[in-house]
ZAMARGU-4260 file (C-alpha; in steps of 0.2 Angstrom, whole numbers, plus 5000, padded with zeros to 4 digits):
<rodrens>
0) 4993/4712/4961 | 5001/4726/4957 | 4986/4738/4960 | 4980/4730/4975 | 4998/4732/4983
5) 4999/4751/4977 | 4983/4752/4986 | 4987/4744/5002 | 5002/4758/5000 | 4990/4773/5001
10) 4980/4765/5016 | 4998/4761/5025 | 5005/4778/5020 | 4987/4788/5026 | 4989/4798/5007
15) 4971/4802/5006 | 4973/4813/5022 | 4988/4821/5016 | 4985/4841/5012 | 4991/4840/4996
20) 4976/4827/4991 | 4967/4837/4998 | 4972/4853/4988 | 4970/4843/4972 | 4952/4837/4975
25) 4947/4855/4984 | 4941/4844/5000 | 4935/4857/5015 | 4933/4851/5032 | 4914/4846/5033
30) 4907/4842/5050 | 4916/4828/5055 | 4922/4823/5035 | 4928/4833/5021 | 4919/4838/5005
35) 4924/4846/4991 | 4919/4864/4983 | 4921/4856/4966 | 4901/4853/4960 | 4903/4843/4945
40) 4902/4823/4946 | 4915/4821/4932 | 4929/4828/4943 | 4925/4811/4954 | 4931/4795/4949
45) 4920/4787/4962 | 4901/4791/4967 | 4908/4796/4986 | 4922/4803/4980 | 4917/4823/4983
50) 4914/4819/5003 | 4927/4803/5004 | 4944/4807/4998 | 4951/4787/5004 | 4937/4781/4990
55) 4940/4794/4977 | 4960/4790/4980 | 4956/4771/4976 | 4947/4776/4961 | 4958/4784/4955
60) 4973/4774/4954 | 4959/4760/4947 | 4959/4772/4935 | 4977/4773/4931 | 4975/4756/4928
65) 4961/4753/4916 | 4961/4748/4899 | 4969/4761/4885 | 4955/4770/4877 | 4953/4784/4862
70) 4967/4795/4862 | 4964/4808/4877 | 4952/4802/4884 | 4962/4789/4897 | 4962/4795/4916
75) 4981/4796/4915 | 4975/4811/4902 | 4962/4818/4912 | 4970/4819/4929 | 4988/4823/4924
80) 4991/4833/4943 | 4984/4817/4952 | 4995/4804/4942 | 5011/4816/4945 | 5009/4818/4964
85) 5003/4798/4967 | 5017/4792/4956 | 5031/4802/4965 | 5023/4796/4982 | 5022/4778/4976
90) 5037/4778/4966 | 5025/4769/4956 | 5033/4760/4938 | 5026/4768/4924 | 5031/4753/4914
95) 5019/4741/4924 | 5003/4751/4917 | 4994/4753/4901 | 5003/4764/4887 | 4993/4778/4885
100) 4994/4793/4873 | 4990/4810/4877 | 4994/4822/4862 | 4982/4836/4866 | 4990/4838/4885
105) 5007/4836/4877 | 5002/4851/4864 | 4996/4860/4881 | 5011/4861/4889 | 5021/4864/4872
110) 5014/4882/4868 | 5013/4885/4887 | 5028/4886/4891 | 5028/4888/4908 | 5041/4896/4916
115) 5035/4909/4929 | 5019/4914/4936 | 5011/4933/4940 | 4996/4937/4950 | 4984/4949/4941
120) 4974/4962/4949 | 4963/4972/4938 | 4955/4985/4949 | 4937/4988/4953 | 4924/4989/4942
125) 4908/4998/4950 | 4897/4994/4935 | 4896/4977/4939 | 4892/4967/4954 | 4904/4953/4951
130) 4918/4964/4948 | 4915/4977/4959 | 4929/4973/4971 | 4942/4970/4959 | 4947/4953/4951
135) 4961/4940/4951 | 4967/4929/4940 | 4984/4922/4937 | 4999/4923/4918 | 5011/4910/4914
140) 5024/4916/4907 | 5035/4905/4895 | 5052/4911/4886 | 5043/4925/4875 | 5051/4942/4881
145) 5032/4951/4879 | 5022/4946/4892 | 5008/4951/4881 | 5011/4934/4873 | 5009/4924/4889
150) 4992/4914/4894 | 4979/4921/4907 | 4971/4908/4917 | 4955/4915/4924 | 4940/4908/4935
155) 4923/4916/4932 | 4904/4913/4930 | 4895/4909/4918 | 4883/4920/4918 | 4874/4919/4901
160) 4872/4939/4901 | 4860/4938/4914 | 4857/4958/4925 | 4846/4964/4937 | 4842/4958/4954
165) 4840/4941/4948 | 4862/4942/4945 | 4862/4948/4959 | 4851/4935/4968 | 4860/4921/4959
170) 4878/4929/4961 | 4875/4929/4982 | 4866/4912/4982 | 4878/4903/4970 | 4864/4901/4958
175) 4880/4902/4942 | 4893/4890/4939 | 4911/4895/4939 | 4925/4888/4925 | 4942/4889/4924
180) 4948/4895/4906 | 4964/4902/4898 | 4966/4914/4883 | 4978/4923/4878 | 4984/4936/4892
185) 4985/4951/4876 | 4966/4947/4875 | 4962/4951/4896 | 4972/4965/4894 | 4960/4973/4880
190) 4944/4967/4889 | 4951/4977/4904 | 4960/4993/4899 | 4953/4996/4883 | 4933/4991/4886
195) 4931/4990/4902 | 4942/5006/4906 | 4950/4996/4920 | 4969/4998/4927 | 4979/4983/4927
200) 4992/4979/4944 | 5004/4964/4941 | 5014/4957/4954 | 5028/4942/4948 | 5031/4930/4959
205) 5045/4919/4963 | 5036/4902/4961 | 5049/4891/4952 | 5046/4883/4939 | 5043/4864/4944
210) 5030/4873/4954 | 5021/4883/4938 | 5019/4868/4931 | 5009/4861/4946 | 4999/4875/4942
215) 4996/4870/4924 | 4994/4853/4927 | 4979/4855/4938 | 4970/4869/4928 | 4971/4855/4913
220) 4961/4844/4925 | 4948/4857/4928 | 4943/4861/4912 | 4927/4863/4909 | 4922/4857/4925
225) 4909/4868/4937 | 4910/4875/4954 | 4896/4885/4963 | 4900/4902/4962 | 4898/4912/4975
230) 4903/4932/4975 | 4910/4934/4990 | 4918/4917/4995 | 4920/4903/4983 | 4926/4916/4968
235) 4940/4922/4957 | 4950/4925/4973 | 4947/4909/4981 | 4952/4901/4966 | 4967/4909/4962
240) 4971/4906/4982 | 4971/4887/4978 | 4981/4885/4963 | 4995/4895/4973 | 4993/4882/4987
245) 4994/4870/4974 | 5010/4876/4966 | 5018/4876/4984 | 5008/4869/4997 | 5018/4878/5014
250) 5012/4894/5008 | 4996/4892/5017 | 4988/4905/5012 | 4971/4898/5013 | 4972/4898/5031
255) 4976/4916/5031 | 4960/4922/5023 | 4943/4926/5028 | 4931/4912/5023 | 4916/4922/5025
260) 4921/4937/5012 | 4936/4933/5001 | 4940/4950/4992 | 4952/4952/4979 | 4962/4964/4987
265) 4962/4952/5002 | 4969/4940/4992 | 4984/4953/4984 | 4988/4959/5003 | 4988/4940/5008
270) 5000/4935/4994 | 5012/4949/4998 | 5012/4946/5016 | 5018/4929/5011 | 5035/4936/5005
275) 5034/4928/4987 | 5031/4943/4978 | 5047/4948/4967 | 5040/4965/4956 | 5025/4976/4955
280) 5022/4982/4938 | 5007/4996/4933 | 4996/4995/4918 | 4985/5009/4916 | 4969/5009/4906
285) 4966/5019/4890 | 4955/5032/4901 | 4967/5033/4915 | 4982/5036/4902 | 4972/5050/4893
290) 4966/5058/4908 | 4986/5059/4915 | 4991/5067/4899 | 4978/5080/4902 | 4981/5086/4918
295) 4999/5090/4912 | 4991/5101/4898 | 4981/5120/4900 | 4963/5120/4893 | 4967/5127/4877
300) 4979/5111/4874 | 4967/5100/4878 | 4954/5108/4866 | 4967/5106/4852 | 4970/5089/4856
305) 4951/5085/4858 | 4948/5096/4840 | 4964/5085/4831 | 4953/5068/4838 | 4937/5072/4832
310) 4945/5078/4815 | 4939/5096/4817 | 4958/5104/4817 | 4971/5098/4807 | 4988/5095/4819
315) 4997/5102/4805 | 4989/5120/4805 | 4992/5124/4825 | 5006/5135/4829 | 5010/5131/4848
320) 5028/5129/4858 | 5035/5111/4853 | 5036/5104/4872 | 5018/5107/4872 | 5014/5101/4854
325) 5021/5084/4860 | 5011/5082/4874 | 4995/5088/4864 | 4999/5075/4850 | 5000/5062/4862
330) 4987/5064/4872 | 4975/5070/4854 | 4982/5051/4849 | 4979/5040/4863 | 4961/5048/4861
335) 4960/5043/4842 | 4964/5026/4848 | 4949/5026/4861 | 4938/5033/4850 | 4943/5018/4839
340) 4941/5006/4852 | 4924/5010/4857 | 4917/5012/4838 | 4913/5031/4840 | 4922/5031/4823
345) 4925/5021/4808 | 4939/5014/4800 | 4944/5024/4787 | 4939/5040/4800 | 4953/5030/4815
350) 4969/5028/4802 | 4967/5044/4794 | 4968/5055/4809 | 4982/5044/4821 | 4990/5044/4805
355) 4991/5064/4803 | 4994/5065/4824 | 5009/5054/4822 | 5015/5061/4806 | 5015/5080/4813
360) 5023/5073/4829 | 5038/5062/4819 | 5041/5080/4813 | 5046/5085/4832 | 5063/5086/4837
365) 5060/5083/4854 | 5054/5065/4862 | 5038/5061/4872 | 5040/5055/4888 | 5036/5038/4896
370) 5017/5040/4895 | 5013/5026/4905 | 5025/5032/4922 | 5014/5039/4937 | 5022/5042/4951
375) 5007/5046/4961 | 4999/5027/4958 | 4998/5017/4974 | 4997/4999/4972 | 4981/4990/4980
380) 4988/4982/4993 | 4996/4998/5000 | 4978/5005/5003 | 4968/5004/5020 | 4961/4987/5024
385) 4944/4983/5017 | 4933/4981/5035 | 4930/4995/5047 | 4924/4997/5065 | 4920/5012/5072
390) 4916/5018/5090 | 4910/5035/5095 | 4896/5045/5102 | 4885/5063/5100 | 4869/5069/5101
395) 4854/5069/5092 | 4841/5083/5096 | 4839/5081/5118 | 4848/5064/5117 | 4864/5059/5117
400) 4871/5041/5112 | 4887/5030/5111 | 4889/5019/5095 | 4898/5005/5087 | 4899/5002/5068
405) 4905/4989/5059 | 4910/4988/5040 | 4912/4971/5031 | 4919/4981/5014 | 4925/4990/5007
410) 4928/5010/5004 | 4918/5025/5005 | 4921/5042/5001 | 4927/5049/5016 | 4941/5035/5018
415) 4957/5034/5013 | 4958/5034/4993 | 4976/5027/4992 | 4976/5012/4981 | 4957/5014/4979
420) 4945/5020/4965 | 4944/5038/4968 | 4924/5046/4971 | 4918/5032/4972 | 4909/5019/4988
425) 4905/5002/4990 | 4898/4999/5007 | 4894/4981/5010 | 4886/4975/5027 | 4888/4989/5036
430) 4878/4989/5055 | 4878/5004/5067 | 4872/5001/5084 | 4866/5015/5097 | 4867/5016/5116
435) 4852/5030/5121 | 4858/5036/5136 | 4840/5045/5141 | 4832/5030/5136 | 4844/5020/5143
440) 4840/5007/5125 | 4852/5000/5112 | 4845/4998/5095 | 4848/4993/5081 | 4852/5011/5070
445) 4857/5006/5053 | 4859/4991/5042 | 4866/4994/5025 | 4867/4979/5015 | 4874/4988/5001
450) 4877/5009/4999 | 4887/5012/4980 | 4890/5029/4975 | 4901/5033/4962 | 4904/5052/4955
455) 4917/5050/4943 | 4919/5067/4936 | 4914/5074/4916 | 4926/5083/4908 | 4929/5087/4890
460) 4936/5070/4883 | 4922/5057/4896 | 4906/5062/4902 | 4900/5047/4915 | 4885/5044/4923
465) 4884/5048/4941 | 4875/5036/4953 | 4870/5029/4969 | 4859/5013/4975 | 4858/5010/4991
470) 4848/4994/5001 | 4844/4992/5021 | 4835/4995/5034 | 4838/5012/5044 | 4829/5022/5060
475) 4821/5036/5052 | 4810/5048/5063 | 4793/5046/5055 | 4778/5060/5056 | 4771/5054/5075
480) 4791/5062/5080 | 4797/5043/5083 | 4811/5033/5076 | 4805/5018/5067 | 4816/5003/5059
485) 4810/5007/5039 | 4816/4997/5024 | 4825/5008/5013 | 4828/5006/4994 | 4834/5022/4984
490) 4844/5026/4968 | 4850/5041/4960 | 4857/5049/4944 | 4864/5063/4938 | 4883/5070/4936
495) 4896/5078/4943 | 4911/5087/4938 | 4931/5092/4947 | 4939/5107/4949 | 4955/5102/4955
500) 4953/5090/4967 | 4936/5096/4972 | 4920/5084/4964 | 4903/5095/4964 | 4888/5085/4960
505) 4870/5085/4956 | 4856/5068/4957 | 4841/5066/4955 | 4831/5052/4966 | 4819/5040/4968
510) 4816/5032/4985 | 4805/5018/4992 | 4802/5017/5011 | 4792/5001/5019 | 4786/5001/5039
515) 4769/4997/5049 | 4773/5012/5056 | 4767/5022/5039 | 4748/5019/5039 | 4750/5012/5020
520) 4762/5005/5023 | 4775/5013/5012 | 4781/5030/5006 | 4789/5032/4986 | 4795/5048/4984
525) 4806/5058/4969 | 4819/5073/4974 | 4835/5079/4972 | 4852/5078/4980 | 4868/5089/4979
530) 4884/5091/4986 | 4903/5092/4985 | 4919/5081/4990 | 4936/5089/4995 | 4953/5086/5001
535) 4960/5100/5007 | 4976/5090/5011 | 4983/5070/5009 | 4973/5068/5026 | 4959/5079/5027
540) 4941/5075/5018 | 4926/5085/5014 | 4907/5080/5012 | 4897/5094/5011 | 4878/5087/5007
545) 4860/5091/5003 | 4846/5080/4999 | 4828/5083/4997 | 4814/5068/4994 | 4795/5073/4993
550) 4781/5060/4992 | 4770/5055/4976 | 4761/5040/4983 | 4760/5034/5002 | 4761/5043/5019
555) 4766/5061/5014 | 4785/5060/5022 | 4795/5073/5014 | 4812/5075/5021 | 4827/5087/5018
560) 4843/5084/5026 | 4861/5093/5024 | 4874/5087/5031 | 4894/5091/5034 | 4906/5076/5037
565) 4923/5075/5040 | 4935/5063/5040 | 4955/5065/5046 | 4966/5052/5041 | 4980/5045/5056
570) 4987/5033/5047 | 4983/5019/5034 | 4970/5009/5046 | 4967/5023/5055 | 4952/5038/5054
575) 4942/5051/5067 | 4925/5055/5057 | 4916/5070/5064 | 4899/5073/5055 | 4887/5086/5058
580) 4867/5085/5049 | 4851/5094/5051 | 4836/5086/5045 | 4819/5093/5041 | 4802/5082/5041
585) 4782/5086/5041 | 4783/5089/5060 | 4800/5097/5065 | 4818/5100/5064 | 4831/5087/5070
590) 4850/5089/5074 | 4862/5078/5076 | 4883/5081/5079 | 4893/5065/5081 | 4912/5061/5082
595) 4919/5043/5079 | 4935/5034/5077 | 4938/5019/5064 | 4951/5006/5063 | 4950/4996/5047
600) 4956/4978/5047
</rodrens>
């Protein structure tokens, strides 16, 4: 009797409509119903419960209700964020069910601890698709003072080391399931800084702590439950964006956020914009560390420092001024210590070397400075917003145009590179449409479904690769002096180096081009391409380009094309691009000078 009046309760009281049961079972409006995002059938107590929440709701509390079982395994133990919110909205009496015990949840929250809450943001990582926007994923923090002792909650997929275009393929489609997990937050930070050479951004927030442990209570009831994952809307960010709603449903931040792309660093700007952000702490990565240590040192010191990793000098035997021997023993130490992380030297080879650096640099009278303070690091969410529009117009040969593109993410070279991974591009979905006024014909011009170029600079202490793939369909003027729509797949390699803030560069290419309008249809060619990047000033940006393609199999379309773009920086959302190219195929010269302004959003 009991039961059935509890019952009769949620259906007088309309709880199964309420948000916050909604939030718990990750219900989305569905035509005219709801259905949840959650794939797994053992997240449901009842066959209808993933598009009925009134019959997973009755489920669920017939649940509550059902006979003890094994230790852990009662619902009571498994939906420990359900039981919570329907017992406080029933005020239902514990002593009126069946005892249950729950030791591993109890052991849970023990070592958790949860007493506060930080939103993590490592920053973007170009080698891989899924991470090559950033990521997100939330630490508890309990009483320890180290935060390194505090437990990450992530939500990634599973991937099963899978690459290629089939990741890619599945990654879009939401062919891998995502799982929530926690480890041990000292462990992410490795993965990150250390292997994957990643800078960490932390922002504390001021959940309290009633509301970290809604947090924890509902990640314990998605363990090792499945969810479609999809990269760029049901993944890492959307995730994280639900267990903040679930530790305090009126921030709404769901509502605030782009369903079709949900980018990490949408989700940081979102978060802050909500005013719950208390403290933004930096955590560079062991390459940005030893790269700032270098720029403070001449080329000589670094040499020493380089010479005193690699064990070719010994630190004690150099003879230079002592503000500068400090410096050059830290920055030969933190480069021990990489070359340790990533294997390039034993053992034995790793403690007998930092060993010597920080015995010779005890011997200094004067301290080191904070290694890990940079001024001149922007957090994420200060950087320009990740879509762009742009209108404009020029010419092109005898024809002049007007033209709109638009930008779904996320950063190129030519924008702003504040709070950003500098050199480097990730354009995804970008469209550029042209008004012919001669012709009096809009077209489609360009459709870039992704353009990635990154030119992080070699130097004595890392030598990346350079690259580029790009994929889309673009209006290329073919031999019969037309333009035609052509498929467009090309990738390049090679590297590139800095000289003060100037990147020089050097790929070589492979290109694919597929049209009717080439009379085998296709065109592969090899070549080479070269340029430079600059910033003259904090608003003024260089591209200074030449790239040359010849033909090995198909229609003998050889092109070369240099190009000069600019781009002047107004403000944060804010640019005027003026780009000037000359282009050279089988039947003629082609110039084109066009001027544009983009407002990012």
């Amino acid at each position: 009797m009991y039961l059935k009046n509890l019952i009769k309760k949620t259906q007088d009281l309309k709880l199964s409509e309420q948000d916050y049961w909604n939030l718990l079972l990750h219900y989305q409006s569905s035509g005219e119903g709801y259905e949840s995002t959650i794939d797994d059938p053992r997240f449901f107590l009842s066959q209808k419960g993933r598009t009925d929440p009134d019959a997973e709701m009755e489920a669920t509390l017939r649940g509550f209700f059902a006979a003890p079982v094994a230790e852990n395994q009662h619902m009571r133990c498994r939906f420990v964020a359900r039981y919570t919110w329907l017992k406080k909205e029933l005020t239902i009496n514990e002593a009126r069910l069946p005892m249950v015990r729950c030791p591993d949840f109890e052991k849970m929250l023990l070592e958790m601890n949860a007493r506060s809450v930080a939103l993590i943001f490592p920053v973007a990582y170009i080698n891989n698709p899924a991470s090559m926007f950033g990521h997100t994923f939330l630490r508890i923090d309990g009483n320890s003072e180290s935060t390194l002792l505090s437990t990450a909650l992530n939500y990634g997929a599973k991937t099963n080391e899978q690459t290629g275009i089939s990741y890619v393929l599945k990654g879009i489609s939401g062919g891998f399931h995502g799982y929530y997990d926690s480890r041990p937050y000292h462990e992410k930070i490795r993965e990150y800084t250390t292997i994957e050479d990643r800078d960490i951004w932390e922002y504390t927030l001021n959940l309290r702590e009633e509301e970290v442990r809604r947090i924890v209570l509902h990640i314990w009831e998605m363990r090792d439950l499945y969810s479609e994952y999809y990269f760029f809307d049901e993944n890492c960010s959307f995730a994280v964006l639900y267990l903040l709603e679930v530790a305090r449903p009126s921030l709404q931040l769901l509502n605030e956020t782009n369903r079709f792309l949900v980018l990490p660093i949408s989700t940081i700007r979102t978060v802050v914009n909500a005013g719950i952000v208390t403290q933004i702490t930096y955590r560079p990565s062991q390459g940005t560390t030893i790269r700032k240590i270098a720029e403070t040192l001449s080329k000589e010191e670094q040499r020493l420092a380089y010479d005193i990793a690699t064990g070719d000098t010994d630190p004690a035997a150099i003879s230079i001024p002592e503000n500068s021997l400090n410096s050059t023993l830290d920055l030969a130490s933190e480069y021990i210590q990489y070359l340790a992380s990533r294997r390039m030297i034993d053992g034995e080879e790793y403690l007998s070397r930092f060993h010597n650096a920080l015995e010779e640099k005890g011997k200094q009278k004067q301290a080191s400075g904070d290694l890990f303070e940079d001024p001149h690091s922007i957090p994420p969410n200060q950087g320009h917003l990740p879509s762009r529009i742009g209108v404009g117009g020029g010419c092109r040969s005898t024809s002049c145009f007007s033209e709109i593109n638009l930008r779904l993410g996320y950063h190129d070279l030519l924008d702003n590179d504040k709070g950003y991974l500098k050199y480097s591009q990730i354009n995804f979905m970008k469209i550029i449409a042209r008004y012919k006024f001669k012709e009096q014909s809009l077209d489609i011009y360009n459709i870039q479904i992704l353009d990635i170029i990154s030119l992080a600079p070699q130097d004595l202490f890392f030598s990346p690769l350079a690259w580029k793939a790009k994929m889309g369909l673009q209006q290329k003027i073919l031999p019969d002096r037309k333009e035609h729509l052509v498929t467009n797949l090309s990738l390049g390699a090679g590297l590139s180096t800095r000289i003060w803030e100037t990147i020089t560069y050097t790929l070589a290419e492979i290109e694919l081009n597929v049209s009717q309008s080439f009379s085998d249809g296709a065109t592969f060619g090899t070549g080479l391409s070269a340029g430079i990047l600059a910033s003259p000033t904090s608003l003024w940006k260089i591209h200074v380009s030449l790239r040359s393609i010849s033909p090995l199999l198909g229609d003998p379309y050889r092109t070369l094309r240099g190009e000069v773009a600019q781009s002047f920086i107004v403000n944060k959302d804010a640019s005027v691009s003026a780009i000037i190219s000359r282009e050279k195929i089988k039947n003629g010269d082609y110039s084109e000078v066009k001027l544009k302004w983009n407002i990012y959003f």
